[in-house]
C-alpha positions in Angstrom: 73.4 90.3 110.1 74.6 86.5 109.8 77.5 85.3 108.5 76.2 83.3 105.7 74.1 87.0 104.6 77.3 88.7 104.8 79.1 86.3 102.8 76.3 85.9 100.0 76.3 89.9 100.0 80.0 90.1 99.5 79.6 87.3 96.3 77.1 89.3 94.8 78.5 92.5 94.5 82.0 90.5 93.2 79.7 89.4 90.6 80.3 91.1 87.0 77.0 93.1 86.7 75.3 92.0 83.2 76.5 94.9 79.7 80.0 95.1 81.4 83.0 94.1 79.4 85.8 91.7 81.0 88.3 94.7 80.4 85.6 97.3 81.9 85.1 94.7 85.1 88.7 94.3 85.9 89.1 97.7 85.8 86.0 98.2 88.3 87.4 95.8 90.4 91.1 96.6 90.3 90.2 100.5 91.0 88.4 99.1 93.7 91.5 97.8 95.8 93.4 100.5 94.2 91.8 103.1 95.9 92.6 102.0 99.5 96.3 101.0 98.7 96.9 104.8 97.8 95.7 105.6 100.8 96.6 103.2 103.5 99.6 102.0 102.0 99.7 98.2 103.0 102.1 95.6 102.1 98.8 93.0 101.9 97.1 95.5 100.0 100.5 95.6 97.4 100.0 92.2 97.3 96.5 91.7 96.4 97.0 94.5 94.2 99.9 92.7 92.1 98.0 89.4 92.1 94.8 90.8 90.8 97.0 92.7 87.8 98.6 89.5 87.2 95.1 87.6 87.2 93.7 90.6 84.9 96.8 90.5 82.5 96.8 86.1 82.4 92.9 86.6 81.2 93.4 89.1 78.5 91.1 91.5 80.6 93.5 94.5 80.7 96.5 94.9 77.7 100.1 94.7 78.8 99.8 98.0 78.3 97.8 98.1 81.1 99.6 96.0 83.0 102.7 97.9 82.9 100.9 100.9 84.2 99.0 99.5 86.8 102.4 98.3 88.3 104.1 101.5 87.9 101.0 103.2 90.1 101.7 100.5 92.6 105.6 100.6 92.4 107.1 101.1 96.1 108.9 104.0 94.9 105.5 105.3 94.0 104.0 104.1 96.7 102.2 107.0 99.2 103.9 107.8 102.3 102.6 106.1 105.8 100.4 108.4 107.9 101.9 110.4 110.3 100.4 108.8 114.1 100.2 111.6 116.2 
């Protein structure tokens, strides 16, 4: 596959698919990255995490509420452990 098909791809599915709210959208999109954090555990992935609750929170898409919570789940105390490399 090209680059330019891969790209386009990747735009679409970013796209908010048409009957979705904006709070229902961030939430898709925020569980999204969410998912792979818990798992991997990635400063970058922290990072984008934070940025896209911030983003989310700034647009009145999720409630400080939200917000709050989202951060807590993504705390570094919270934060899964590393994988073991054996």
């Amino acid at each position: 596959m090209n680059p330019t098909n891969l790209q386009q791809k990747r735009n679409a599915s970013r796209r908010r698919p048409a009957g979705l709210t904006q709070q229902q959208a961030a939430v898709i999109t925020i569980g999204r990255l969410l998912i792979p954090y818990r798992v991997n555990a990635r400063p970058e992935q922290r990072a984008e995490l934070i940025g896209m609750a911030r983003m989310a929170a700034a647009l009145g898409a999720i409630t400080p509420d939200e917000h709050a919570h989202l951060l807590s789940l993504i705390s570094t105390d919270a934060a899964p452990a590393a994988p073991e490399v054996h």
